[in-house]
C-alpha positions as CSV (number, residue, x, y, z in Angstrom):
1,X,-142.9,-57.8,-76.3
2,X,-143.7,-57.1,-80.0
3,X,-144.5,-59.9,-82.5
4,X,-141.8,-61.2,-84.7
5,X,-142.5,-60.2,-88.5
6,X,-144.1,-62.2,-90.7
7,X,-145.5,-64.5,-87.5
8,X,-149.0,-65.2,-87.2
9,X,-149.3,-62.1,-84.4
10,X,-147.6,-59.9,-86.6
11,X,-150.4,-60.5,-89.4
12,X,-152.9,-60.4,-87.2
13,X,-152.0,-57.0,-86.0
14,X,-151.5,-56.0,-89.7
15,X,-155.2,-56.9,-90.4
16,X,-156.2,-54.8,-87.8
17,X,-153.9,-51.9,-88.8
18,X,-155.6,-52.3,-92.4
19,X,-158.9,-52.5,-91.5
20,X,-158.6,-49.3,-89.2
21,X,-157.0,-46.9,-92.2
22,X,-159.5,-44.8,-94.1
23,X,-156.7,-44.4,-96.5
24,X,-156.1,-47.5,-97.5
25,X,-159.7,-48.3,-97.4
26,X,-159.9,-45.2,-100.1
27,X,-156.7,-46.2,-102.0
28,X,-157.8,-50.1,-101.8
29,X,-161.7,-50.1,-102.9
30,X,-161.1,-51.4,-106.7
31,X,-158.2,-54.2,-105.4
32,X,-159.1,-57.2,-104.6
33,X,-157.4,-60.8,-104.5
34,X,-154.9,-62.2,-102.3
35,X,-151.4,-60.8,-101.8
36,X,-148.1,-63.3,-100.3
37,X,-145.4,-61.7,-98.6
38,X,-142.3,-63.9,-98.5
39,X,-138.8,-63.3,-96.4
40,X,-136.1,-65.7,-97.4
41,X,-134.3,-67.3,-94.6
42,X,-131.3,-66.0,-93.6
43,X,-129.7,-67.9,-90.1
44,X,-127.0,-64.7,-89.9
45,X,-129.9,-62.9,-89.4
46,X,-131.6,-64.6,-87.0
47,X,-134.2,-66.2,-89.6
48,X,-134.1,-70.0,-89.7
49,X,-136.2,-70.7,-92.5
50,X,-138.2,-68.9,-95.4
51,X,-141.2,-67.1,-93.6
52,X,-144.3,-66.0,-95.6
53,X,-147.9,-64.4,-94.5
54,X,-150.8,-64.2,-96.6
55,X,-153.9,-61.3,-96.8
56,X,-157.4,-61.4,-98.5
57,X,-157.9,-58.3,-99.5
58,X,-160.9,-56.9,-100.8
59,X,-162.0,-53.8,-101.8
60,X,-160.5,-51.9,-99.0
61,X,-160.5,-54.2,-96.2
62,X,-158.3,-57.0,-95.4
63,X,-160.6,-59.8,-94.7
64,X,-158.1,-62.1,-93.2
65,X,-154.1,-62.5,-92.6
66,X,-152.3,-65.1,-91.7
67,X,-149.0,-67.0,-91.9
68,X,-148.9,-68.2,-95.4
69,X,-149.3,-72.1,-96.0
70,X,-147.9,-73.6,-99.2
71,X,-151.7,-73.6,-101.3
72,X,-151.4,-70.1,-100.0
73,X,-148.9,-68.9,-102.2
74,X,-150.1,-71.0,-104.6
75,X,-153.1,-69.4,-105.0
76,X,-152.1,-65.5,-104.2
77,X,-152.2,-62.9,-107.8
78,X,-149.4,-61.0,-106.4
79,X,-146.5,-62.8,-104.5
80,X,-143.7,-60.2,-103.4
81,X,-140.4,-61.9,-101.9
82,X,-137.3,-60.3,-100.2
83,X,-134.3,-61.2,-98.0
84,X,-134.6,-60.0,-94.6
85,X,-132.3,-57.4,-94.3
86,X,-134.4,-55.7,-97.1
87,X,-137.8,-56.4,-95.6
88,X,-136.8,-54.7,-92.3
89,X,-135.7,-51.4,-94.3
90,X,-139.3,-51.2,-95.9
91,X,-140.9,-51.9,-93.1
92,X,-138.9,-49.8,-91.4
93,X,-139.3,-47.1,-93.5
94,X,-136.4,-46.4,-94.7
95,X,-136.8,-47.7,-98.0
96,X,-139.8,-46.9,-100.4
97,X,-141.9,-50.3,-101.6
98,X,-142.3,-48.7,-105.3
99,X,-138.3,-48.3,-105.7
100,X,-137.0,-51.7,-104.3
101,X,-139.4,-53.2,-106.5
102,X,-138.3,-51.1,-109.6
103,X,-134.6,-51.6,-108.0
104,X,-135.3,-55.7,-107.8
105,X,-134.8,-55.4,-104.4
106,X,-137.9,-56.8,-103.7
107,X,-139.2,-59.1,-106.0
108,X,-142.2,-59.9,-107.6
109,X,-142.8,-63.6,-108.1
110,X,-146.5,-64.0,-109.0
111,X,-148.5,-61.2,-110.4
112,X,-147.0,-58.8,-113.2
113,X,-146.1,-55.1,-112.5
114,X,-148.5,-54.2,-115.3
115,X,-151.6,-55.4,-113.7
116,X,-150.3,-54.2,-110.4
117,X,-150.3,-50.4,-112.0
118,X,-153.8,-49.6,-111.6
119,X,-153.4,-50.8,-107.7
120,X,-149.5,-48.6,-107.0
121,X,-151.1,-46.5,-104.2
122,X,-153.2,-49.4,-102.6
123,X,-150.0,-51.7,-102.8
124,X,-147.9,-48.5,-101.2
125,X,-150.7,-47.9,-98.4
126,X,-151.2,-51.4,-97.8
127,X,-147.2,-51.5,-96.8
128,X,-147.4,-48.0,-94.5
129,X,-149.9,-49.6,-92.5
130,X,-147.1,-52.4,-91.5
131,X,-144.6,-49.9,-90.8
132,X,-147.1,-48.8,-87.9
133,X,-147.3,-52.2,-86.4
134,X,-145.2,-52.7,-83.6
135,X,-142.8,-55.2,-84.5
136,X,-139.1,-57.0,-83.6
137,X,-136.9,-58.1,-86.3
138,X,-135.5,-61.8,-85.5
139,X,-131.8,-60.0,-85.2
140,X,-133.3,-57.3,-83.0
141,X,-134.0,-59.9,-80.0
């Protein structure tokens, strides 16, 4: 069985999928700081409440990921939030990271899109690598 998104498996595999890329570790060696990835709940959907994981990254390797706790995503420089339905479609790959955050589809709540420039193909690689992750969408099961 494959891990739910956005559950503590899930990141955990996510680490491991980031610290295995040589691309991202190319893409990623000037970022550092932590990133928040928030899905809103959405019971239709199978998603009871608001579900959020958390990664240290650092110059090309993701040093740890877990489910987000509230000082979490306090604390993160970028915090990126979506509904569910949209979170599956980039993970999914059916919908490009750069354009549903251009499109407001997903949305950046912490961090500006100015200081995020210099990092656009880090931020891009760092979402391929959990669109290779094995993974079951709360509606999926």
């Amino acid at each position: 069985m494959h891990p739910d998104v956005f559950t503590a498996a899930w990141a955990t595999a996510w680490r491991q999928e980031l610290n295995a890329s040589p691309v991202y570790r190319e893409k990623a060696a000037g970022w550092e700081g932590a990133v928040a990835l928030q899905m809103s709940a959405d019971p239709t959907l199978g998603v009871a409440e608001a579900r959020a994981v958390w990664l240290d990254l650092h110059h090309g390797a993701c040093r740890d990921a877990r489910v987000a706790t509230p000082d979490d995503l306090a604390a993160a420089v970028y915090l990126i939030d979506a509904e569910p339905a949209v979170w599956k479609d980039v993970l999914g790959g059916r919908l490009s990271p750069i354009s549903a955050l251009l499109g407001g589809r997903l949305r950046l709540l912490r961090g500006s899109v100015m200081s995020l420039i210099p990092y656009v193909a880090a931020a891009q690689e760092l979402l391929v690598t959990a669109t290779l992750i094995q993974r079951q969408f709360p509606d999926a099961g």
